[in-house]
N, C-alpha and C positions, 0 to 999 in steps of 0.2 A: 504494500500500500504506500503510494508517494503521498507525502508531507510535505506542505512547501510556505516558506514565510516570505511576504509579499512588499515590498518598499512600500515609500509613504505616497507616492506617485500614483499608485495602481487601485484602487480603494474600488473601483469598479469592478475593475477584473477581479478581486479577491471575494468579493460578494456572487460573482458567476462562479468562481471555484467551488465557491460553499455547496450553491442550490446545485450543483453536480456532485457531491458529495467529497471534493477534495479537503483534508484535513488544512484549513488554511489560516494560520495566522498571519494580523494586519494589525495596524495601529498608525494611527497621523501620526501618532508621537514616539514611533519608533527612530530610534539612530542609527547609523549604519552598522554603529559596534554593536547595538541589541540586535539587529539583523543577527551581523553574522553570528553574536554570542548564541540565539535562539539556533541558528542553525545548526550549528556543531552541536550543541547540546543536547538538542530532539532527532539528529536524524534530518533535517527538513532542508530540502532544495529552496535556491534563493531565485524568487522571480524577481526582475528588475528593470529598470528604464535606463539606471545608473550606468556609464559605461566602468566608471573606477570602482563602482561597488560590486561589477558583473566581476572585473580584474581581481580585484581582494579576493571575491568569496574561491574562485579558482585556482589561485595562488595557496590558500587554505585546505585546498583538498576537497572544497564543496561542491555539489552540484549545483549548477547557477544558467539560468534560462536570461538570457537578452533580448531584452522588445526593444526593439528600435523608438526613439524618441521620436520619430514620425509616426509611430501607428498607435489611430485614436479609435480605429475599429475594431470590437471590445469580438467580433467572431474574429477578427486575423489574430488578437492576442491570444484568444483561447486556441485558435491552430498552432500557435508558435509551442505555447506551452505544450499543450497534447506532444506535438511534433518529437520535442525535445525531453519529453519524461514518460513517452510511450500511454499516454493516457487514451482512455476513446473521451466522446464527447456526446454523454448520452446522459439524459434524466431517470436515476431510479427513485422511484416516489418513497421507497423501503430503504435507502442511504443517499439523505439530503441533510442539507446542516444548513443551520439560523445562520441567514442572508449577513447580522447585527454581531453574532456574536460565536457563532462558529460550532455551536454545541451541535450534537446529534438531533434531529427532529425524532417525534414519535408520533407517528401515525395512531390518529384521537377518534374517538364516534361521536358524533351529533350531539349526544349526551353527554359528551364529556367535556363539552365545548359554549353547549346551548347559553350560559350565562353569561357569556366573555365577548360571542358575534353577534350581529343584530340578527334581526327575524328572519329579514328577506335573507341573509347571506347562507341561513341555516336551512332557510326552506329551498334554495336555489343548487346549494353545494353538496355533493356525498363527502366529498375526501377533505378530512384536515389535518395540517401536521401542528404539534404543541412542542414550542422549546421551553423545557424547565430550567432552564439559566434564568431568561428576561420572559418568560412569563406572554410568547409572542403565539397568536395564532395563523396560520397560512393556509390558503386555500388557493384552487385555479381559480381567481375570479377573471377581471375584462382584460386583465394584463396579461395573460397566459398566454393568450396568440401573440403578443411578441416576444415574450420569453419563446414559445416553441419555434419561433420564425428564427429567429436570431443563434438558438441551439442547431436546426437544422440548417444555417448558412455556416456555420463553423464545419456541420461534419459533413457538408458536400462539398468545403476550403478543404479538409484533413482527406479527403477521399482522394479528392485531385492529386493532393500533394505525391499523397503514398503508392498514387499507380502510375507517375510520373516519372 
């Protein structure tokens, strides 16, 4: 299972690694030394925008994925990443992690949930995940077709790549 901590640059991409179920620590107020410290520490690949912090973590023996400071499209970074730590780029509803704060989700029922979402969301939705960190609820609501548009433009970028 790849683990990867995420520079302060990337806050978007680390929140896509989540809802895919990448183990991904992130923080604005990471430094480059808590980078790397977290890396070596846990195991965890360093994603990065930084060219001198892609150089360090490398020089340290780490794994370290480089996105170009030109790329602001959030599927070309998830190809890079995939590319470069062998990931697919697939949504499993059964390993997804809080968007916020990285914990594991737990697939909830209706009941378990009915006092936390409104009516409509309850009457509307089957699937909920609950993270017991921050106490967050997640459903597919109107957002979901671009999360799913945006996941399948990454893995028909990763498809191209790989039979190229």
């Amino acid at each position: 299972m790849v683990r990867v901590v995420v520079d302060t640059m990337l806050g978007n991409l680390a929140r896509w690694l989540r809802v895919l179920g990448v183990d991904t620590e992130y923080s604005r107020r990471f430094t480059d030394s808590e980078i790397l410290s977290n890396a070596f520490r846990e195991g965890r690949a360093v994603v990065t925008k930084d060219l001198g912090l892609h150089r360090r973590a490398l020089r340290l023996g780490l794994r370290s994925v480089y996105i170009p400071p030109d790329t602001t499209d959030v599927a070309e970074m998830l190809v890079i990443v995939a590319r470069e730590l062998g990931l697919s780029i697939e949504f499993d509803k059964g390993n997804t992690r809080c968007p916020i704060c990285n914990t594991k989700l737990s697939i909830v029922s209706k009941a378990q949930v009915s006092t936390i979402v409104p009516p409509e969301v309850l009457n509307k939705y089957d699937t909920f995940w609950y993270c017991p960190k921050c106490h967050k609820v997640y459903w597919q609501g109107n957002h979901w077709k671009t999360i799913s548009y945006i996941i399948e433009k990454a893995r028909s970028k990763l498809n191209r790549v790989n039979t190229s």
